[in-house]
C-alpha positions in Angstrom: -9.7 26.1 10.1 -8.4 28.8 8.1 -10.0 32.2 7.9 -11.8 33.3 4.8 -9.0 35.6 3.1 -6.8 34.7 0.4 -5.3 31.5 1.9 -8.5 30.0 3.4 -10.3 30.7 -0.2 -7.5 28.8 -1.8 -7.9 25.7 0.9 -11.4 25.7 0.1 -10.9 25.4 -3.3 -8.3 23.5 -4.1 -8.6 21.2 -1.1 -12.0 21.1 0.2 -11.7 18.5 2.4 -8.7 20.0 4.7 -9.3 19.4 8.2 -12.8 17.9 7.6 -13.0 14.6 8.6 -14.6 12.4 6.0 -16.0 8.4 6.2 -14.7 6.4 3.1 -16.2 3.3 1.9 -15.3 1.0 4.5 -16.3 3.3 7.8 -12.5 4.7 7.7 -11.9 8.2 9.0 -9.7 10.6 7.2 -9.0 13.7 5.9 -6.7 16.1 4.1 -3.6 18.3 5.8 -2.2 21.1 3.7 1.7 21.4 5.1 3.6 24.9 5.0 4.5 24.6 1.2 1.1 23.9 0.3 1.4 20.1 -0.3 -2.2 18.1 0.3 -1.4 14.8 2.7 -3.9 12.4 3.2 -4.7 11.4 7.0 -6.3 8.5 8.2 -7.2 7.9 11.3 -7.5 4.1 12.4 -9.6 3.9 15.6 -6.0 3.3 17.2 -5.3 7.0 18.6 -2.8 7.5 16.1 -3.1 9.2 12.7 -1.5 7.8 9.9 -0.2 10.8 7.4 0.3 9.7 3.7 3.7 11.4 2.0 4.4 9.0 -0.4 5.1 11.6 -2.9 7.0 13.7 -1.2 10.5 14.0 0.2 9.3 15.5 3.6 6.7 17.4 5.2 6.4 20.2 7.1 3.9 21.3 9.7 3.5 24.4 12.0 2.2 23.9 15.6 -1.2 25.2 14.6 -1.4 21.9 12.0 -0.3 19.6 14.9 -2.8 21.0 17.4 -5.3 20.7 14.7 -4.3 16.7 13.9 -4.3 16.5 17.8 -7.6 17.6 18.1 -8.8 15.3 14.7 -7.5 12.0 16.2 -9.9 12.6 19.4 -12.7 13.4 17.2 -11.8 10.5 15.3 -11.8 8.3 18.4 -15.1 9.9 19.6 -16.9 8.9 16.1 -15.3 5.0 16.2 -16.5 4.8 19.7 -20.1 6.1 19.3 -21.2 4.1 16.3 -23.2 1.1 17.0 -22.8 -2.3 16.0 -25.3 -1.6 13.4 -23.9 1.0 11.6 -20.4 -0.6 11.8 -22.3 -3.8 10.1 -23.5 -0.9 7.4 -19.9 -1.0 6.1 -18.2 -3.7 3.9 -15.4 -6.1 5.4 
């Protein structure tokens, strides 16, 4: 996570979610990646060991090895979360 100067205040406002991994509706797993040029991607992570990076609106993106690690590290945390939760709280969450 970003430190608390002048970049990691502007993460933390304008995308509060970045590297926080969030449940939506269904029980899914994602979160937001800021690249190098300050673009927000959406990540999903589908209990697959693979993370699945939204750029629809963008040309390309571009990611420093810090970002990668980071990802790296998200899809196992990911995994960890999916394989922990019980049949009841995977019932909790609508087909």
């Amino acid at each position: 996570m970003a430190e608390k100067n002048g970049l990691g205040e502007f993460l933390e406002r304008v995308y509060p979610e970045h590297g926080k991994l969030q449940v939506d509706e269904k029980g899914g797993l994602h979160t937001i990646i800021v690249d190098e040029e300050m673009d927000g991607f959406t990540c999903r992570f589908n209990y697959d060991g693979c993370v699945e990076i939204d750029t629809d609106e963008y040309s390309h993106i571009a990611l420093d090895s810090n970002t990668l690690h980071r990802l790296a590290n998200l899809i196992e945390e990911a995994e960890e979360i999916y394989k922990n939760r019980t049949q009841e709280e995977w019932d909790s969450f609508p087909d």
